[in-house]
Structures are given as C-alpha cells and as structure tokens.
C-alpha positions as CSV (number, residue, x, y, z in Angstrom):
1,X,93.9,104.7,76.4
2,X,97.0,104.4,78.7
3,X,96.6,108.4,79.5
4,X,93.3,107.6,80.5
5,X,93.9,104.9,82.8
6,X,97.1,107.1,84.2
7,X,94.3,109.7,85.1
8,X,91.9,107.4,87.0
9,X,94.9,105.8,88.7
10,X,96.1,109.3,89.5
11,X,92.3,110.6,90.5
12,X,92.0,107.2,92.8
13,X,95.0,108.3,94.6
14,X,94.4,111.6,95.4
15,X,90.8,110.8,96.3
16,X,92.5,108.2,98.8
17,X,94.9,110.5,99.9
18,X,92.4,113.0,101.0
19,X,90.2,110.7,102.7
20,X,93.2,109.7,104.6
21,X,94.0,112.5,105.8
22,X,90.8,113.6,107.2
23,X,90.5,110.5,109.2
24,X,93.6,111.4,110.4
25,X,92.8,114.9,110.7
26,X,89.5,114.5,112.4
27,X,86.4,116.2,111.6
28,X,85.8,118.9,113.6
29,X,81.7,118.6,113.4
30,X,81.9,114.9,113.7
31,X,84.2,115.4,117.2
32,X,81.6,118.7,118.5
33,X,78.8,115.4,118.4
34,X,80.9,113.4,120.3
35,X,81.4,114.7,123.5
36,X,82.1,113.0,126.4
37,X,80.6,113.3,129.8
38,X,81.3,115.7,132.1
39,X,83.7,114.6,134.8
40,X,83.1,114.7,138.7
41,X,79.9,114.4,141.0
42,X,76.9,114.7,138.9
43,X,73.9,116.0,140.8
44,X,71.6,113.5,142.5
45,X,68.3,112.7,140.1
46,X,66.9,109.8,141.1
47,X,63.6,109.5,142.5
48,X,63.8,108.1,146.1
49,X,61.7,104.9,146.9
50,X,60.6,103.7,150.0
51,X,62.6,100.1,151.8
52,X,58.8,98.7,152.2
C-alpha cells in the first residue's frame, strides 16, 4: 500500500516536472502560430472615400 502511494507521488512529480519544463521550454508549434506582425510601413489598403 505505501509502495503504491510512493509511485503515484513519484509519477505526480515527474508528470509536473515535465509540464514545467515545457512551459518553460516553449513549444515550438505553439510559438510558429504566434507570430507577430511585421515591423515598418505596411502598404496602404484602404479604400479612399470622398470628403462630401
């Protein structure tokens, strides 16, 4: 029974250990989703309306 509970304990930790370290890590397919912007002038797209 205490061997048992040893193993879950022990399986809890290394399960928290591992999700630790990818957050810390990063996750390369979650990061290729996030991209930012691009930087600098950005071409002009708006449709032009008239002042009337």
């Amino acid at each position: 029974m205490r061997l048992q509970r040893m193993g879950r304990t022990i399986n809890a930790f290394r399960s928290w250990m591992a999700e630790t370290l990818s957050h810390a890590m990063g996750n390369p397919r979650e990061e290729k989703m996030t991209i930012p912007p691009a930087i600098g002038p950005q071409p002009y797209s708006d449709i032009p309306k008239s002042a009337r």
